[in-house]
Every structure is written in structure tokens, then in C-alpha cells.
PyMOL Python script that loads the backbone (N, CA, C, O; Angstrom):
from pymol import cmd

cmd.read_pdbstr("""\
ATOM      1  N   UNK A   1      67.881  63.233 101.475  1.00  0.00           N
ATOM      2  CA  UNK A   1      66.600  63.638 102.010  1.00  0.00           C
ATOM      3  C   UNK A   1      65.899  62.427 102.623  1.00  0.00           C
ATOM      4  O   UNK A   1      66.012  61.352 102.034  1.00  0.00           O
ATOM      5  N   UNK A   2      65.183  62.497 103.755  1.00  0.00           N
ATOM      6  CA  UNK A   2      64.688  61.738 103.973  1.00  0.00           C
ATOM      7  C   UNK A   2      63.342  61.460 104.233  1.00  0.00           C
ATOM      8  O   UNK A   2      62.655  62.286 104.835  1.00  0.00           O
ATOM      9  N   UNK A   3      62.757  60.092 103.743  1.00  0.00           N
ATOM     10  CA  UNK A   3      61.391  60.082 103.572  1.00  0.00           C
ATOM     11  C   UNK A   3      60.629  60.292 104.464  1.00  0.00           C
ATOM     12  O   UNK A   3      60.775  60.163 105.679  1.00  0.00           O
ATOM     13  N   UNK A   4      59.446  60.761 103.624  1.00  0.00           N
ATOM     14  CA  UNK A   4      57.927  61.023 105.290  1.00  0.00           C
ATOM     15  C   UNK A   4      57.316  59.786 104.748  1.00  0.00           C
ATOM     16  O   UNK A   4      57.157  59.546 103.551  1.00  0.00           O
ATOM     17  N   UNK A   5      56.948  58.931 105.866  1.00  0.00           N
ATOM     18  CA  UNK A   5      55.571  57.678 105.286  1.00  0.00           C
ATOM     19  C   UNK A   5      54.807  58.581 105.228  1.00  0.00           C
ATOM     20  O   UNK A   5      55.208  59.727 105.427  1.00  0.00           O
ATOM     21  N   UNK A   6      53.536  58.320 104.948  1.00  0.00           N
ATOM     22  CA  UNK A   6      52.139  58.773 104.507  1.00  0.00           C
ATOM     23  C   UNK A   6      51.215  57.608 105.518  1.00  0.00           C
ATOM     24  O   UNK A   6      50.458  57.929 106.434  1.00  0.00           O
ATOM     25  N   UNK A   7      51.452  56.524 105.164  1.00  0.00           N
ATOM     26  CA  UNK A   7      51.363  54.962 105.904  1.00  0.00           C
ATOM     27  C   UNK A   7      51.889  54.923 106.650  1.00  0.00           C
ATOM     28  O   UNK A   7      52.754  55.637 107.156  1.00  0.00           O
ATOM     29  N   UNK A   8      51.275  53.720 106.937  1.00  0.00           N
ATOM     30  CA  UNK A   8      52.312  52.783 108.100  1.00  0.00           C
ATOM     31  C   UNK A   8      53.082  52.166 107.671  1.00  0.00           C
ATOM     32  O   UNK A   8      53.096  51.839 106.484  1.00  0.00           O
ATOM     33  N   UNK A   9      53.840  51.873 108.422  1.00  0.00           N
ATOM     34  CA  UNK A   9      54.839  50.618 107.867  1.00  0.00           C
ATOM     35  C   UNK A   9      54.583  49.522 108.180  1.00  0.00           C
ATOM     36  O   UNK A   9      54.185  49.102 109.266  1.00  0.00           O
ATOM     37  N   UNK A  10      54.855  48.848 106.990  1.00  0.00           N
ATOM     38  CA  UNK A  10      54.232  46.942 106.998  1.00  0.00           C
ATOM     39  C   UNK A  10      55.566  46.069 107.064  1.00  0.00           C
ATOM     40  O   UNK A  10      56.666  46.360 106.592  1.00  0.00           O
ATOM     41  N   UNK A  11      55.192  44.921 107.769  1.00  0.00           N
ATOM     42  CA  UNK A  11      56.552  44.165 107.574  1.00  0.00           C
ATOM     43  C   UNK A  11      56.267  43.143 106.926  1.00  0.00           C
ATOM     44  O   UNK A  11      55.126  42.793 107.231  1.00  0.00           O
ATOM     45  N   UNK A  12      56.727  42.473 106.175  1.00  0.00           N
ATOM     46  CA  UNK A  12      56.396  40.912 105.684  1.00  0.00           C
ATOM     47  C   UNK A  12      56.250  40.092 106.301  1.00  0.00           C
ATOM     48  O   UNK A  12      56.808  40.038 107.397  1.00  0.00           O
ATOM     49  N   UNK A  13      55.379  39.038 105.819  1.00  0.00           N
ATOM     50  CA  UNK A  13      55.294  37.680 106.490  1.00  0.00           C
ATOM     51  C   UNK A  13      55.627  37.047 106.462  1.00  0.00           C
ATOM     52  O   UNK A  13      55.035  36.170 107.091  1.00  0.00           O
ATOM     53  N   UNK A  14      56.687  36.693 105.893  1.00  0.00           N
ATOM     54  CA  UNK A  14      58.270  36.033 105.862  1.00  0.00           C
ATOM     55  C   UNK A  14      59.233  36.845 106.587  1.00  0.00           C
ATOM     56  O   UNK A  14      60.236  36.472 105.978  1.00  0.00           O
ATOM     57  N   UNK A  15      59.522  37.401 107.154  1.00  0.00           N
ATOM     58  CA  UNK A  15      60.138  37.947 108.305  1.00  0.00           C
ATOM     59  C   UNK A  15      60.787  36.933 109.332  1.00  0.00           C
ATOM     60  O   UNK A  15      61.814  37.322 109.890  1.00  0.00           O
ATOM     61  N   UNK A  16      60.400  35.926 109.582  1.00  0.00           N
ATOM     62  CA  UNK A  16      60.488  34.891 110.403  1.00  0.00           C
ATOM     63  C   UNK A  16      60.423  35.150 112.157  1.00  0.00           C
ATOM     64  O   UNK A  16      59.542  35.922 112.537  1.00  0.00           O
ATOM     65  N   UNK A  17      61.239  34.588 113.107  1.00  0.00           N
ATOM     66  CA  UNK A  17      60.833  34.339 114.048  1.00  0.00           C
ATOM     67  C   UNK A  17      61.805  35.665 114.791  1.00  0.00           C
ATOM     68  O   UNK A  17      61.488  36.384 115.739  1.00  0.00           O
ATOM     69  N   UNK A  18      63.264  35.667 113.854  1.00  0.00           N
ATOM     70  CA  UNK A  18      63.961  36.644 114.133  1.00  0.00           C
ATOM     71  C   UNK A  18      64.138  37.990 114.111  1.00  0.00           C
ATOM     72  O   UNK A  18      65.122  38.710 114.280  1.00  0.00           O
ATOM     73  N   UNK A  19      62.466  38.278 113.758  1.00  0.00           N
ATOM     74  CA  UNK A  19      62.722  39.631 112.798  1.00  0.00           C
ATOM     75  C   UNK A  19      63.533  40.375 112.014  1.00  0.00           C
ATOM     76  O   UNK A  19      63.498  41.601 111.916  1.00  0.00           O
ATOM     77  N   UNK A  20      64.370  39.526 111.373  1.00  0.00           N
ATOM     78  CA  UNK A  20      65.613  40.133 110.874  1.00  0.00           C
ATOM     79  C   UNK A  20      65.170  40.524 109.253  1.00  0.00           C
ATOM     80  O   UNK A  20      65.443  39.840 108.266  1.00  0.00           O
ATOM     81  N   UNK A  21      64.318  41.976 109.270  1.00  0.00           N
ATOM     82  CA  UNK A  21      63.896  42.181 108.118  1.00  0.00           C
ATOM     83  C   UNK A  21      64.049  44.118 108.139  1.00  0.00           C
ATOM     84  O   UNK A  21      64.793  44.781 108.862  1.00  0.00           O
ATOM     85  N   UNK A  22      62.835  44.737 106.841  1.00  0.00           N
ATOM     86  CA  UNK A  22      62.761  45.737 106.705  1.00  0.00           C
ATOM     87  C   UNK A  22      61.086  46.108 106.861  1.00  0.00           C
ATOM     88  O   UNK A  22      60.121  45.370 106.658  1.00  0.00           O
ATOM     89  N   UNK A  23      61.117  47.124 107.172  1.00  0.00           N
ATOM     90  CA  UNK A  23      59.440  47.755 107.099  1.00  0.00           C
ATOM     91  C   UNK A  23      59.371  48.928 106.156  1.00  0.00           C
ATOM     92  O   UNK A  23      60.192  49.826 105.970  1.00  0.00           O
ATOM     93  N   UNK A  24      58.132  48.695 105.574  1.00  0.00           N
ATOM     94  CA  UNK A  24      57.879  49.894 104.061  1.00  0.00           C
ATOM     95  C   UNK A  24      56.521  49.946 104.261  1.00  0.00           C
ATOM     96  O   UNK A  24      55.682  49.154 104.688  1.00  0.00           O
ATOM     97  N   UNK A  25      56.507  51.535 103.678  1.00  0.00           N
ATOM     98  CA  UNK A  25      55.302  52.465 103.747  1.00  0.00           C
ATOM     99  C   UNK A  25      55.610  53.189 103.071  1.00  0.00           C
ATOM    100  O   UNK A  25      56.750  53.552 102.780  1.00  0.00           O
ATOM    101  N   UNK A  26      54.522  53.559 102.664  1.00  0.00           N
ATOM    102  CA  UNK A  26      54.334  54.616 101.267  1.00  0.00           C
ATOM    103  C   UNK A  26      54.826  55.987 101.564  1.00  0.00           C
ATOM    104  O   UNK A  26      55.182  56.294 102.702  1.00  0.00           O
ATOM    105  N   UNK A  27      54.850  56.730 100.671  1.00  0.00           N
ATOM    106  CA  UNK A  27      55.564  58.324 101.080  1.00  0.00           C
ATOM    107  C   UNK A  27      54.848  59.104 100.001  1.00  0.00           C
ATOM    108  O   UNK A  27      54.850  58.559  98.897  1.00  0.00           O
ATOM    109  N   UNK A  28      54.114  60.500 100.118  1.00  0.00           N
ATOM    110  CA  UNK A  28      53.618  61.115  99.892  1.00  0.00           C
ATOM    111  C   UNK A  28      53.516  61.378  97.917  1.00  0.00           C
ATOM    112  O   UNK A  28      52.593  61.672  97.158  1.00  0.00           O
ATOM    113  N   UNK A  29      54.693  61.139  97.766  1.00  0.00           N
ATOM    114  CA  UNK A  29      54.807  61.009  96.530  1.00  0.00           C
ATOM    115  C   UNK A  29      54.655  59.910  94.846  1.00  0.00           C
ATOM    116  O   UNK A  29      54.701  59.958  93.617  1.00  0.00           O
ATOM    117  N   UNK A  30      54.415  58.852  96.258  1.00  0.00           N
ATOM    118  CA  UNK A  30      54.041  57.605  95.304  1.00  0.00           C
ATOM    119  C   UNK A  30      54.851  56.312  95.354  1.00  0.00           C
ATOM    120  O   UNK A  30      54.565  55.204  94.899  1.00  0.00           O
ATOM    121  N   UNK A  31      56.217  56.837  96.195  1.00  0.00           N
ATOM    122  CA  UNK A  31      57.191  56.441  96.614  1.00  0.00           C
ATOM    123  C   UNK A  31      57.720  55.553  97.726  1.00  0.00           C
ATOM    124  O   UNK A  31      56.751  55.816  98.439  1.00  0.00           O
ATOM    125  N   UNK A  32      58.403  54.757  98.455  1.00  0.00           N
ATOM    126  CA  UNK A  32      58.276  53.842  99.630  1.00  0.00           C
ATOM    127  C   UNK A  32      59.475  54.479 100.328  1.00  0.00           C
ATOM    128  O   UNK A  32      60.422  55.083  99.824  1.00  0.00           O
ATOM    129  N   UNK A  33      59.155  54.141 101.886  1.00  0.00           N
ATOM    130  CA  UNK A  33      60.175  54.461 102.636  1.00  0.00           C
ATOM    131  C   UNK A  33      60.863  53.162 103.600  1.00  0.00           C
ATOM    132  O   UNK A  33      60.447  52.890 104.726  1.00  0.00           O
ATOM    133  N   UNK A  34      61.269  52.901 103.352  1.00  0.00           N
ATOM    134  CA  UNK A  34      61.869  51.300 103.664  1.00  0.00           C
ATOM    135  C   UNK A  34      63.167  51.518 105.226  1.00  0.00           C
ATOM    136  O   UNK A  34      64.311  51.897 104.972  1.00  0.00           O
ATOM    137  N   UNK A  35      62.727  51.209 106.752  1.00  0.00           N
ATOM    138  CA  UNK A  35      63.661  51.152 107.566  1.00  0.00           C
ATOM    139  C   UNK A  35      64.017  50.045 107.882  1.00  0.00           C
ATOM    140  O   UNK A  35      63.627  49.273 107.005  1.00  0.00           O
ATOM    141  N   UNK A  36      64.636  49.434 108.782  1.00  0.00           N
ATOM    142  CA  UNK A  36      65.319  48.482 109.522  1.00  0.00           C
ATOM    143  C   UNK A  36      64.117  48.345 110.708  1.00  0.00           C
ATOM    144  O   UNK A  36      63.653  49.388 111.170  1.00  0.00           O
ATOM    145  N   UNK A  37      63.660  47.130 111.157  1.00  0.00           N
ATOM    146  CA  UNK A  37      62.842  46.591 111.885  1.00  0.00           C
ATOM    147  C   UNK A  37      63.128  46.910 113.273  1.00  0.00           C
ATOM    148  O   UNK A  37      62.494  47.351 114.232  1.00  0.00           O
ATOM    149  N   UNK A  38      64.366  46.508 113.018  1.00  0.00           N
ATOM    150  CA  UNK A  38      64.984  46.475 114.548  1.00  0.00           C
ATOM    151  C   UNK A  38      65.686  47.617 115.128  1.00  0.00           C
ATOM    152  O   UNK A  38      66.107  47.535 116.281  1.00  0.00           O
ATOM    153  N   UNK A  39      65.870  48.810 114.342  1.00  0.00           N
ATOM    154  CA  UNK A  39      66.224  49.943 114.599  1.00  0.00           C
ATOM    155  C   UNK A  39      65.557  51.192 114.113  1.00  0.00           C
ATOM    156  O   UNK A  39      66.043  51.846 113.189  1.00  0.00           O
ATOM    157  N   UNK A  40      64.452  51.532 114.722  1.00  0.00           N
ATOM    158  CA  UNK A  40      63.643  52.725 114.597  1.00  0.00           C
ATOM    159  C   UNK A  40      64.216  53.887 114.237  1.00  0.00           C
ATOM    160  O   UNK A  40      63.839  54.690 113.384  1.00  0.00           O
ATOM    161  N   UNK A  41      65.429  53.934 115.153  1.00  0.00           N
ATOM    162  CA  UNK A  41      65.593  55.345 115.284  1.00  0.00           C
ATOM    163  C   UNK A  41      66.569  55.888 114.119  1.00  0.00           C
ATOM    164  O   UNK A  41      67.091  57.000 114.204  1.00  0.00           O
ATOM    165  N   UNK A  42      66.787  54.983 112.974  1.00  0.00           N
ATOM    166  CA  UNK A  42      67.720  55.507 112.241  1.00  0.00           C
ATOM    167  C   UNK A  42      66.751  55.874 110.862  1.00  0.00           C
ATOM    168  O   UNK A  42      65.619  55.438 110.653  1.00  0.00           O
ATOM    169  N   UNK A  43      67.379  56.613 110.169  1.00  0.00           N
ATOM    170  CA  UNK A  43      66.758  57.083 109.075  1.00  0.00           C
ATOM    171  C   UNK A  43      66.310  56.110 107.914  1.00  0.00           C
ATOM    172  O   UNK A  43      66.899  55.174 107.372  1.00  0.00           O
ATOM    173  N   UNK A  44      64.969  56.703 107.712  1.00  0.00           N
ATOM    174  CA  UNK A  44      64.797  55.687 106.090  1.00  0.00           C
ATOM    175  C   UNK A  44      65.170  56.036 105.130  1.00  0.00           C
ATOM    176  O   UNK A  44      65.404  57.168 104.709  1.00  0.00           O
ATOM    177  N   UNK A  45      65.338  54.138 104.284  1.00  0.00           N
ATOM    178  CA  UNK A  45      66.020  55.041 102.853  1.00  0.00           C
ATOM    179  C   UNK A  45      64.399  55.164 102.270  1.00  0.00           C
ATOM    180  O   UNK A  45      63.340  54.616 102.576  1.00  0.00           O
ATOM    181  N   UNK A  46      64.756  56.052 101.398  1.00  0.00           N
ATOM    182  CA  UNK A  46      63.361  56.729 100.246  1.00  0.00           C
ATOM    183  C   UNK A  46      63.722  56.404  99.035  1.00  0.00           C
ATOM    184  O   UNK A  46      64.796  56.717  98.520  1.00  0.00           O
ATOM    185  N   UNK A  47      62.638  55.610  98.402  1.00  0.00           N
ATOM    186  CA  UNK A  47      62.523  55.421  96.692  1.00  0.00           C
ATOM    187  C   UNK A  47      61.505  56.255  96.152  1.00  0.00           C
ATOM    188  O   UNK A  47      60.389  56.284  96.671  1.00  0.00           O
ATOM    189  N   UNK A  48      61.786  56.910  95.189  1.00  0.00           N
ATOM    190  CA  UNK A  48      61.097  57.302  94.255  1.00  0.00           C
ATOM    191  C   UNK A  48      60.524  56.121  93.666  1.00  0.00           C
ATOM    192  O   UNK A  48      61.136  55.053  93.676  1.00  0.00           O
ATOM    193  N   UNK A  49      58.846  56.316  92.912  1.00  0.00           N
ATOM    194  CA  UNK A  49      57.692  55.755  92.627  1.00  0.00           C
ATOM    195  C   UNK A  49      58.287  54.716  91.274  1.00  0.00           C
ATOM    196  O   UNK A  49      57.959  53.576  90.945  1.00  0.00           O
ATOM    197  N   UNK A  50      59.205  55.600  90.743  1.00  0.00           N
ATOM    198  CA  UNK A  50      59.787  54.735  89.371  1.00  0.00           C
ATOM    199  C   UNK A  50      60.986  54.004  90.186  1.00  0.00           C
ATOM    200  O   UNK A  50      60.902  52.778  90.244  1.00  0.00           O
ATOM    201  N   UNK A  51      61.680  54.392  90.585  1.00  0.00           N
ATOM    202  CA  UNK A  51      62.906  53.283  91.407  1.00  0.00           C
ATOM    203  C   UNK A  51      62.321  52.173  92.088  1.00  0.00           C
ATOM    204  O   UNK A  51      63.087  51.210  92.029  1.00  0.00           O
ATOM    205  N   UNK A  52      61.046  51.869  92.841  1.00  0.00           N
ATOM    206  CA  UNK A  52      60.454  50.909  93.263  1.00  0.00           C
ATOM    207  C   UNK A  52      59.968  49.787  92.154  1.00  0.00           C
ATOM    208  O   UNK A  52      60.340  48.620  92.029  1.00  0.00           O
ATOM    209  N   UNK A  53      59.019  50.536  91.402  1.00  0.00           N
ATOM    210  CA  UNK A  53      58.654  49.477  90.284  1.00  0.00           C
ATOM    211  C   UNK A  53      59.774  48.423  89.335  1.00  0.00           C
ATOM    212  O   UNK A  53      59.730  47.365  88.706  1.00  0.00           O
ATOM    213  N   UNK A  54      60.761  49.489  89.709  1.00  0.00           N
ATOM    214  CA  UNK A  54      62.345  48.847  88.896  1.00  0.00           C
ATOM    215  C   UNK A  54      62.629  47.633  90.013  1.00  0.00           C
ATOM    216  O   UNK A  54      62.698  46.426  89.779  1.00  0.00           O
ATOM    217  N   UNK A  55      62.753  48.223  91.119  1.00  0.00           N
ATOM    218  CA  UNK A  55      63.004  47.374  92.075  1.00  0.00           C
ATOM    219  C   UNK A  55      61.992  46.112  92.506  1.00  0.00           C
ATOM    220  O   UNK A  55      62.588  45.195  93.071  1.00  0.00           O
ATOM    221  N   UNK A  56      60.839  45.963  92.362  1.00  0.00           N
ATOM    222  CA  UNK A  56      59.775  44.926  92.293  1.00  0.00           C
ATOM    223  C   UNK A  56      59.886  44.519  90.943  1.00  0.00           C
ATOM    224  O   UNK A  56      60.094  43.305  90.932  1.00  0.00           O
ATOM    225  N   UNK A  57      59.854  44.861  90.109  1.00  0.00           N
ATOM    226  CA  UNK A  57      59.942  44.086  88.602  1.00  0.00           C
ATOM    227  C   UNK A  57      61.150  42.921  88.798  1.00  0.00           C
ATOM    228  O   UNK A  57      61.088  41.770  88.364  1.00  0.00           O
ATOM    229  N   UNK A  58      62.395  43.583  89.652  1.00  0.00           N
ATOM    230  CA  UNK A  58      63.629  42.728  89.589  1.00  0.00           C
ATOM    231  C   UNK A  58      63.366  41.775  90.564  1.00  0.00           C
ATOM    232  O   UNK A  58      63.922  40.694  90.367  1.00  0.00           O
ATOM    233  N   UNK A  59      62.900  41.835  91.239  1.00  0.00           N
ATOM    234  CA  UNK A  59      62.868  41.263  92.429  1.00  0.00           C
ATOM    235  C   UNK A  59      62.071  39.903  92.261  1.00  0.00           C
ATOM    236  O   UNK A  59      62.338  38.757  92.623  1.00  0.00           O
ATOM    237  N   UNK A  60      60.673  40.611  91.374  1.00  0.00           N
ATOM    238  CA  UNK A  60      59.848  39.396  90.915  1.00  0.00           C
ATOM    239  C   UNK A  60      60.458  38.446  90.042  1.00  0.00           C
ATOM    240  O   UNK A  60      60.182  37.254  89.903  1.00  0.00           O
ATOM    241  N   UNK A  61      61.133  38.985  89.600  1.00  0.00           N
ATOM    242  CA  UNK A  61      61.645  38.221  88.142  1.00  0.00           C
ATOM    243  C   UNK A  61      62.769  37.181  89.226  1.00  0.00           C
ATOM    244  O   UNK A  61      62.659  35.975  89.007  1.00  0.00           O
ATOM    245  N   UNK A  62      63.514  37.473  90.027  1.00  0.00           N
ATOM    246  CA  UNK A  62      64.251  36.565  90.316  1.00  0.00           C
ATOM    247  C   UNK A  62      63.775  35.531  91.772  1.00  0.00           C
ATOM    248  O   UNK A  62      64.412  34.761  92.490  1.00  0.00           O
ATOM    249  N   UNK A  63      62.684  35.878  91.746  1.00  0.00           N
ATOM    250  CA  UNK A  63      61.775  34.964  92.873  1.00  0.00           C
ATOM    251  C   UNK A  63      61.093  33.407  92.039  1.00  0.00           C
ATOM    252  O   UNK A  63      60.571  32.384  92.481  1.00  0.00           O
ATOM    253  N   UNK A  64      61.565  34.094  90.118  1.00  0.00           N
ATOM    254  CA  UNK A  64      60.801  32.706  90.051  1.00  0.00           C
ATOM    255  C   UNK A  64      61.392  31.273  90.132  1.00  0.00           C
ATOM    256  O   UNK A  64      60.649  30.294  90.063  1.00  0.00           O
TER     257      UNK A  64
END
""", "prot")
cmd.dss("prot")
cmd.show_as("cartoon", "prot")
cmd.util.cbc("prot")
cmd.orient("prot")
């Protein structure tokens, strides 16, 4: 299935000069919809609201 934003999509500011990143926006459910920067036209993947927090908890933890 694929996600509806609700939002816009944001890109990071670490992205750099190449844009070689992802853009995420929220989805109706609480959830993020995460595409490819550089390719619009393909589908986003969709996280559920608990799969994200899993996914930022990990993420933080290995940024330190």
C-alpha cells in the first residue's frame, strides 16, 4: 500500500550539495512516508507510527 503525506515533504540539512538523499512527511495515520529526492515519480515507502519510533530510537542511538 502506498502512503498519502498529509505534509509536505522535508529534506534534511545534511543532504549536501548532491542531493543524494530521502524526503519524509507525515501520513494520515501518524506514520511517515519517506521517497527518493531525486525521483518523484516512484512510489513511497510508508511506516507505520510504531515502525518509525523503532527506526529513530535506532538511528539515534547509533549517531552517538
Amino acid at each position: 500500500m502506498t502512503p498519502e503525506a498529509v505534509g509536505p515533504y522535508r529534506k534534511s540539512s545534511y543532504s549536501g550539495h548532491n542531493n543524494d538523499c530521502v524526503e519524509i512527511a507525515p501520513t494520515a495515520n501518524g506514520g511517515r512516508a519517506v521517497r527518493d529526492s531525486k525521483d518523484h515519480t516512484r512510489a513511497p515507502l510508508g511506516f507505520a507510527r510504531a515502525q518509525w519510533k523503532i527506526f529513530l530510537t535506532h538511528a539515534k542511538s547509533k549517531a552517538l
